[in-house]
C-alpha positions as CSV (number, residue, x, y, z in Angstrom):
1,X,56.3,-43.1,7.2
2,X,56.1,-47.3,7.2
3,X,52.9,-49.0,7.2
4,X,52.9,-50.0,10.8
5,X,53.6,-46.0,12.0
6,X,50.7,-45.2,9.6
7,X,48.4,-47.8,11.3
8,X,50.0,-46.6,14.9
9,X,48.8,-43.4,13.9
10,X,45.5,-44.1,12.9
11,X,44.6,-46.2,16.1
12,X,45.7,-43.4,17.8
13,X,43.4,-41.2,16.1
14,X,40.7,-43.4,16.4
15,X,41.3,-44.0,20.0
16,X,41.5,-39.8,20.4
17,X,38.3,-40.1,18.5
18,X,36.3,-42.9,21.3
19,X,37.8,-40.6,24.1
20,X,36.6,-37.4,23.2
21,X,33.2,-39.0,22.8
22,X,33.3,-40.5,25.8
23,X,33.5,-37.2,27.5
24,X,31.3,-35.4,25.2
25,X,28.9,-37.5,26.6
26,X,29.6,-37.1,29.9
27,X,29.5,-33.9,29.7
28,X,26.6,-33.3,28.3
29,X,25.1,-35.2,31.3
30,X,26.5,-32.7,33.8
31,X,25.6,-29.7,32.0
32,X,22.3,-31.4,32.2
33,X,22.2,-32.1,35.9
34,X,23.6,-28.2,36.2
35,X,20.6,-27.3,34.3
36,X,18.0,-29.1,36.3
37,X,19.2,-27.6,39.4
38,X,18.3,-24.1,37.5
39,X,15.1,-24.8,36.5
40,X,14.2,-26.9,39.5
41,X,15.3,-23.4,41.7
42,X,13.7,-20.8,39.4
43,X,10.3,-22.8,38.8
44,X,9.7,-25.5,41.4
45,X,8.8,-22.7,43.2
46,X,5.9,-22.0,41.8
47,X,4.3,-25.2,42.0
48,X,3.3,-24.0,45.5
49,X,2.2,-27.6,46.7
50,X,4.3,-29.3,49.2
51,X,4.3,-32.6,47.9
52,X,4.7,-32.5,44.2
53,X,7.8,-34.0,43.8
54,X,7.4,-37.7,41.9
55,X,8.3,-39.1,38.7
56,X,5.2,-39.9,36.4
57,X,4.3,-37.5,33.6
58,X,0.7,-36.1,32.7
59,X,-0.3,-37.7,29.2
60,X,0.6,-34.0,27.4
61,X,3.9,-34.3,28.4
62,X,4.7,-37.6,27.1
63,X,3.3,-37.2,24.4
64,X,5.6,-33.6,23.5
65,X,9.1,-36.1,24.8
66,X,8.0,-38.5,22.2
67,X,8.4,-35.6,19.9
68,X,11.7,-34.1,21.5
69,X,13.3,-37.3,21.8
70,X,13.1,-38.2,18.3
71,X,14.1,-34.7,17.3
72,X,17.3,-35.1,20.0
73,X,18.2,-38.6,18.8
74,X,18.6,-37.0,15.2
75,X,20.2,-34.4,16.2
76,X,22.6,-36.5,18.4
77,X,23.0,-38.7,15.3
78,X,23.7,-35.1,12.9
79,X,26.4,-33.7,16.0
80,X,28.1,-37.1,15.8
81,X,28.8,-37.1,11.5
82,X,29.9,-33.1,12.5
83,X,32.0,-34.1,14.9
84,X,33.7,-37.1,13.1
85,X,33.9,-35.6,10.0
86,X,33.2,-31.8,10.3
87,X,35.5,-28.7,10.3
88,X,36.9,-27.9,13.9
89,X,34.2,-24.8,13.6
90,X,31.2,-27.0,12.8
91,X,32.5,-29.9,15.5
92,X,32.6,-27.0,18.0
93,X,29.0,-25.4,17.4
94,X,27.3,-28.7,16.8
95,X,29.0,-29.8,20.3
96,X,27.8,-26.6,21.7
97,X,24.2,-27.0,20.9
98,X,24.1,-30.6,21.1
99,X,24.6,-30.2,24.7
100,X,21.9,-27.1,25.6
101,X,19.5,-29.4,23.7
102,X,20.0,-32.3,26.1
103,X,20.3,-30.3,28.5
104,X,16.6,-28.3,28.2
105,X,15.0,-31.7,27.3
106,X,15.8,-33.4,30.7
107,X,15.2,-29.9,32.3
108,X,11.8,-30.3,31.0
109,X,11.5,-33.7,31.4
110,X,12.3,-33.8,35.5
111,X,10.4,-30.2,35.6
112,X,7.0,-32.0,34.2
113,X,7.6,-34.9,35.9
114,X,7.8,-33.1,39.4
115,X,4.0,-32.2,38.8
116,X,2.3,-34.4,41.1
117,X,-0.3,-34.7,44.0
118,X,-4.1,-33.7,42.4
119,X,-2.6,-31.3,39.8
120,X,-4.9,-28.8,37.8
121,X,-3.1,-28.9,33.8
122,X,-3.6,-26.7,31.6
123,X,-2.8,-27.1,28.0
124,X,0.0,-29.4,29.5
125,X,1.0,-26.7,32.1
126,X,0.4,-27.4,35.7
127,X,-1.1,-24.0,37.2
128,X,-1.7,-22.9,40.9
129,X,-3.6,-19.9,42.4
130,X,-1.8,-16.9,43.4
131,X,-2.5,-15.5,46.4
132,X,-3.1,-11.8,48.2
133,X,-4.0,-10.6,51.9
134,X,-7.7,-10.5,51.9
135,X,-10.6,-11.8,52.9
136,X,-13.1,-14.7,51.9
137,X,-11.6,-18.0,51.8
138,X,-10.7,-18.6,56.2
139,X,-12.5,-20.8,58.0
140,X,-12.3,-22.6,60.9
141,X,-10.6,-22.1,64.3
142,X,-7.2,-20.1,65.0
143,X,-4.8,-22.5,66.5
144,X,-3.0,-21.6,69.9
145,X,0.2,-19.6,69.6
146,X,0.8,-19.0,72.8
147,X,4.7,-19.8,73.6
148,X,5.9,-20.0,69.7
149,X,8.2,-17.6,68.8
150,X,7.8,-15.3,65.7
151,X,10.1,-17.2,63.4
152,X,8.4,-20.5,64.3
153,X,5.1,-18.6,63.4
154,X,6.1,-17.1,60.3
155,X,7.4,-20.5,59.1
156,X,4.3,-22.1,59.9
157,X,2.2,-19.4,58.3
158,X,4.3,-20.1,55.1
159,X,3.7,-23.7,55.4
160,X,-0.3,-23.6,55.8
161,X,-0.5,-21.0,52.8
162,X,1.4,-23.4,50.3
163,X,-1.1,-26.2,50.9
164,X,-3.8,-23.5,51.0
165,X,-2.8,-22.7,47.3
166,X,-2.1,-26.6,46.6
167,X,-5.2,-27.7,48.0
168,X,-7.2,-25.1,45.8
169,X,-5.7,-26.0,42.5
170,X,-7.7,-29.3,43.3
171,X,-11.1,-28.3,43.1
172,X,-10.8,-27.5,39.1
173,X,-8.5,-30.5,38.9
174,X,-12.1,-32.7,40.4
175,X,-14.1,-31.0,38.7
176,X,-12.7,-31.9,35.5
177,X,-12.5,-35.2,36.4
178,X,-16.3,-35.6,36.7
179,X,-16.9,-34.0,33.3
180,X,-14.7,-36.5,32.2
181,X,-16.3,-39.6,34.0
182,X,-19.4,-37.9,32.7
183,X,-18.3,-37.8,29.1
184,X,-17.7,-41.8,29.7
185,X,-21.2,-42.8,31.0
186,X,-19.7,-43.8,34.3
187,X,-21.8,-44.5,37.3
188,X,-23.4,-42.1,39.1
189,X,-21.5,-43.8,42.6
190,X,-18.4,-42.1,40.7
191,X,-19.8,-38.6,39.3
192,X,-21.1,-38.2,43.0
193,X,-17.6,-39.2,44.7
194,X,-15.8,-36.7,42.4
195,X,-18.0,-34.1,43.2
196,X,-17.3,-34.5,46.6
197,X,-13.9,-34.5,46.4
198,X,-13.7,-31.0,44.9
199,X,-15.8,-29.9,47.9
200,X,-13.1,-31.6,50.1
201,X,-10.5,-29.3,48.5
202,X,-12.7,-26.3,49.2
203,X,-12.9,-27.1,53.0
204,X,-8.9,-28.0,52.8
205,X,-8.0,-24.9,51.7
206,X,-11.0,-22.6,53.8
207,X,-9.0,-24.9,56.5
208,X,-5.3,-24.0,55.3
209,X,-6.2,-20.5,55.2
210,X,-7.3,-20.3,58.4
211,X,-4.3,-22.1,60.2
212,X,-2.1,-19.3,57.9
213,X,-4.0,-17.0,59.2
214,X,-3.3,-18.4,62.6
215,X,-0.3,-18.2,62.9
216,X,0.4,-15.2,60.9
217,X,-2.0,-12.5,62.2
218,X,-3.3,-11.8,58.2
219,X,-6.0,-13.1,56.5
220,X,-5.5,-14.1,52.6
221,X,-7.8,-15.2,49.8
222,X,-6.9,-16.4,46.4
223,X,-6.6,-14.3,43.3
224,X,-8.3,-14.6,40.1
225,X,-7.6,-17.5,37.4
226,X,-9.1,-17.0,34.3
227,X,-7.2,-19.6,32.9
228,X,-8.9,-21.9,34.2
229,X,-11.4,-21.0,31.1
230,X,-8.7,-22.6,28.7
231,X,-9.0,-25.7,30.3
232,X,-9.0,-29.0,27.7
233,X,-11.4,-31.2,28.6
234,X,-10.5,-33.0,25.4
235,X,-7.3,-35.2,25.1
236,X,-5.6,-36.5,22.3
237,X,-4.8,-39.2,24.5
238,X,-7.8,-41.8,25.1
239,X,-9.9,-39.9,28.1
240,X,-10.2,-43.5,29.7
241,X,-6.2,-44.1,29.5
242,X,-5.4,-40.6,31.6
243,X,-8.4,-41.1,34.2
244,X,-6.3,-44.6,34.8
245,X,-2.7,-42.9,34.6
246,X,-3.4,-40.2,37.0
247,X,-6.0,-42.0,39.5
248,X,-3.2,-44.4,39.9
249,X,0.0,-41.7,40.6
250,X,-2.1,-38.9,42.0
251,X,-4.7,-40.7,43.6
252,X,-3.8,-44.7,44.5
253,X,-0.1,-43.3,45.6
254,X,-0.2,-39.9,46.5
255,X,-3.6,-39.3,48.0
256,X,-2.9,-42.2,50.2
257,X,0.7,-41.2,51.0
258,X,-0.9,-37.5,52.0
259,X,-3.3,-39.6,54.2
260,X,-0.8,-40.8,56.2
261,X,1.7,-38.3,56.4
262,X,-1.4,-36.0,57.5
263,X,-2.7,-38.9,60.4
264,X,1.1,-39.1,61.5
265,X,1.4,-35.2,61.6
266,X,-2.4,-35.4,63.9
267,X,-0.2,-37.9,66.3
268,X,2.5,-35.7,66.5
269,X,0.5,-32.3,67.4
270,X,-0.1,-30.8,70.9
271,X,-2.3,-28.0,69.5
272,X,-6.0,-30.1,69.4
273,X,-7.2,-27.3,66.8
274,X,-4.4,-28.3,64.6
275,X,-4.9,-31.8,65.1
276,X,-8.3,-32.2,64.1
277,X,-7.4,-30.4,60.6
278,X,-4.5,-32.9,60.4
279,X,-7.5,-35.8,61.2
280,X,-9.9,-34.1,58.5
281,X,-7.1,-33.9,56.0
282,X,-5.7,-37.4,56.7
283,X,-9.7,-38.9,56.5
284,X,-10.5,-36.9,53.2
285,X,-7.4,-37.7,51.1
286,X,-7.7,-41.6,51.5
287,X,-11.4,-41.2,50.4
288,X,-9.8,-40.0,47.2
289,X,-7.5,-43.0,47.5
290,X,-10.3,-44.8,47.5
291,X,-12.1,-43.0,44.8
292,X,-9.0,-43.7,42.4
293,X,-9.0,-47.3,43.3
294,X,-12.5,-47.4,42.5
295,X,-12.3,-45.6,38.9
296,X,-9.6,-48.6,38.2
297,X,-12.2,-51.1,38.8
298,X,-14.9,-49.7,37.1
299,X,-12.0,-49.1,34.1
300,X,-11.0,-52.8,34.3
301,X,-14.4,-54.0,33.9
302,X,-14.5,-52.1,30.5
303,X,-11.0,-52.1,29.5
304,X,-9.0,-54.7,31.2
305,X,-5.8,-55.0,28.9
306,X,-5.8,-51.2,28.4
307,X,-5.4,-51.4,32.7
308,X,-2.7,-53.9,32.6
309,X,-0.9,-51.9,30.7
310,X,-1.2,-48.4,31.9
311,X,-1.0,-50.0,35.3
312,X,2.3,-52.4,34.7
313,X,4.1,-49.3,33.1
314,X,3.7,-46.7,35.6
315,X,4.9,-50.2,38.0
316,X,8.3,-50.0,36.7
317,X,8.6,-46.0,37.0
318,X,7.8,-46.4,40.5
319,X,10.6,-48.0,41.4
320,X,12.9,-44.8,40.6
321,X,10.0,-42.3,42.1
322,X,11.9,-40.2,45.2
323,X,10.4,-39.3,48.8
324,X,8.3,-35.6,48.1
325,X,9.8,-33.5,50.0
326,X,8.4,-32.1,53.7
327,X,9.2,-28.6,53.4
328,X,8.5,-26.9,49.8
329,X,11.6,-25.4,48.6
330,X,10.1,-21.9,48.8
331,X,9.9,-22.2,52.8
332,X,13.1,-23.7,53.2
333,X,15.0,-20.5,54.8
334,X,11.9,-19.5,57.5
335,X,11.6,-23.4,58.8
336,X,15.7,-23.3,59.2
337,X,15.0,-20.3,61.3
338,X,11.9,-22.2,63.6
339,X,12.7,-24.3,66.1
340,X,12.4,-28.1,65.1
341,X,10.9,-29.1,68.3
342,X,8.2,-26.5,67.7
343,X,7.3,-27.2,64.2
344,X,6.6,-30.7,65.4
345,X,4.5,-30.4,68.1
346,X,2.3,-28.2,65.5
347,X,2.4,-31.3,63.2
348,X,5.3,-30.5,60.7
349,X,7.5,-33.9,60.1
350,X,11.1,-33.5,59.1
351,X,12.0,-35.3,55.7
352,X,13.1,-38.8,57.5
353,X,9.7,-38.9,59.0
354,X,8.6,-38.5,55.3
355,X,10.9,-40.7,53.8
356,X,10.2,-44.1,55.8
357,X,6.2,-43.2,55.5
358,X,6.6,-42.6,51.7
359,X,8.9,-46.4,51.2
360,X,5.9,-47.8,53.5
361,X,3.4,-46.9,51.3
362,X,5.3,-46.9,48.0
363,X,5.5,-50.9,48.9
364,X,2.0,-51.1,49.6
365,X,1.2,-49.5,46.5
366,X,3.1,-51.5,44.7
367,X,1.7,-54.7,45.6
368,X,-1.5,-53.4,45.4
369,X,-1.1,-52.6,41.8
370,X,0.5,-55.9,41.4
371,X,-2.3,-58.2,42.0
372,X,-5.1,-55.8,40.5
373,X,-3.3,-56.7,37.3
374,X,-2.6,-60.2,38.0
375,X,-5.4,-61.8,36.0
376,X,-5.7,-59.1,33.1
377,X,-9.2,-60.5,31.8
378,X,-10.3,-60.2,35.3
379,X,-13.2,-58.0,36.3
């Protein structure tokens, strides 16, 4: 063979080589995707709260994908060396793995990352109350069924139980904010508001119950969680740096984006007993708002360059957080069944409704955000 067949050859060879790269890659990224769509279906579900679907992480979990990353990125780098130089046998197994272990760390990535509203963590885990028929936790009036039909009802019982159990998981989450502001000497104005606010969940989901009651002809209560004794009040991560994290995201953003799906939803309702929970609701989530706007100002005064940079970080992950979505996936097949018309005039928007309320206040937020931070040494 001459020289210039040899060097034919080998950019052949090398140009083989670039190709099959090029679609390892990509497919590692759809087995990914396919992967996502797993977990998402087999554990979303469980989250049990309508509206966690956003993109910002709790501080445990950022701190295990600083781990994971740096173990994928040498394992990407190891898979690579196998498959350039490596037996066909070791090219295929290191290929094989390479792409289960991207695929479980963007699993867990999205799956953590889908956490949101006031979530309750535990060890890292976000956690939500089970729930059984019983009795205990209704309170308030029934609202009118008369002239809704049964699949309508069922749907909406479904609805009202998943913020029953969403809402609930926010009294511990509260409560261990305040023995957190505690732990930092923070005013009492604070203590007191985040006291409050765990009561607020308790008349939510007394509320919740009732409506799912309502509508459903059963009363439930919530089950047992002794996990909630495992609780870690202690973080690795600097207590001040996660009060500011998550008062931003779950409270600045999402409390506030609650508040206005919940006064939209009170516009929208026929039934006045419905309404005024819709009111109540809408009214008690932008107090939090207002309560995690208030930590960041008492944090600033303290800590202003720790703020600007929390704050100007979780800026730029905002602009790739989607729209929560209106109807948890768990209910999806009873509200296809209910008439649309119905569910509306009993205060359940369809996602387009959501989505133009959630880019409203996502821009709001936004420049909100931007000019708390725009003098950094500023109280």
């Amino acid at each position: 063979m001459s020289e210039k067949q040899k060097d034919k050859s080998k950019n052949n060879d090398e140009f083989k080589h670039i190709i099959w790269l090029a679609l390892f890659v990509a497919f590692n990224f759809l087995i990914a995707y396919i992967f996502l769509e797993f977990l998402y279906n087999q554990f979303m579900i469980r989250d049990s709260h309508n509206h966690h679907n956003g993109v910002i992480s709790s501080e445990e979990a950022k701190e295990r994908f600083y781990y994971i990353s740096t173990a994928v990125m040498v394992w990407s780098a190891i898979v690579i060396i196998l498959y350039l130089k490596g037996s066909k046998i070791i090219r295929i197994i290191g290929w094989v793995y390479s792409v289960l272990a991207l695929g479980v760390v963007q699993g867990f990535i999205s799956i953590v990352d889908a956490m949101l509203g006031r979530p309750l963590r535990i060890k890292g885990k976000y956690v939500v109350a089970d729930i059984e028929e019983g009795e205990g936790w209704s309170e308030g009036e029934s609202p009118n069924i008369s002239g809704l039909d049964e699949d309508t009802c069922a749907a909406l019982e479904a609805l009202w139980l998943q913020n029953a159990r969403g809402e609930y998981a926010g009294i511990p989450a509260f409560s261990r904010i305040s023995i957190q502001l505690a732990s930092l000497g923070a005013p009492a104005k604070l203590i007191q508001w985040s006291h409050k606010a765990a009561m607020d969940e308790i008349k939510h989901t007394s509320l919740c119950f009732a409506m799912a009651e309502g509508y459903g002809k059963r009363a439930y209560k919530v089950k047992p969680m002794p996990e909630l004794l495992d609780i870690e009040l202690k973080s690795k991560t600097n207590i001040i740096q996660v009060l500011i994290e998550e008062s931003v995201v779950d409270g600045c953003l999402l409390e506030m984006f609650f508040s206005d799906v919940a006064s939209e939803s009170a516009r929208e309702c026929n039934d006045l007993v419905v309404k005024k929970v819709f009111e109540q609701i809408a009214e008690d989530e932008k107090s939090h708002a207002d309560f995690s706007w208030e930590i960041l100002k008492w944090a600033k005064k303290s800590e202003p360059y720790l703020v600007y940079s929390v704050v100007k970080g979780i800026i730029t992950e905002l602009n790739n957080c989607k729209c929560p979505r209106a109807v948890h996936k768990e209910c999806d097949e009873l509200v296809s069944k209910a008439g649309k018309n119905k569910l509306l005039k009993n205060g359940i928007l369809p996602q387009e409704r959501w989505s133009e309320i959630w880019q409203k206040r996502l821009s709001v937020t936004k420049q909100q955000l931007e000019k708390m931070i725009e003098n950094k040494i500023a109280a």
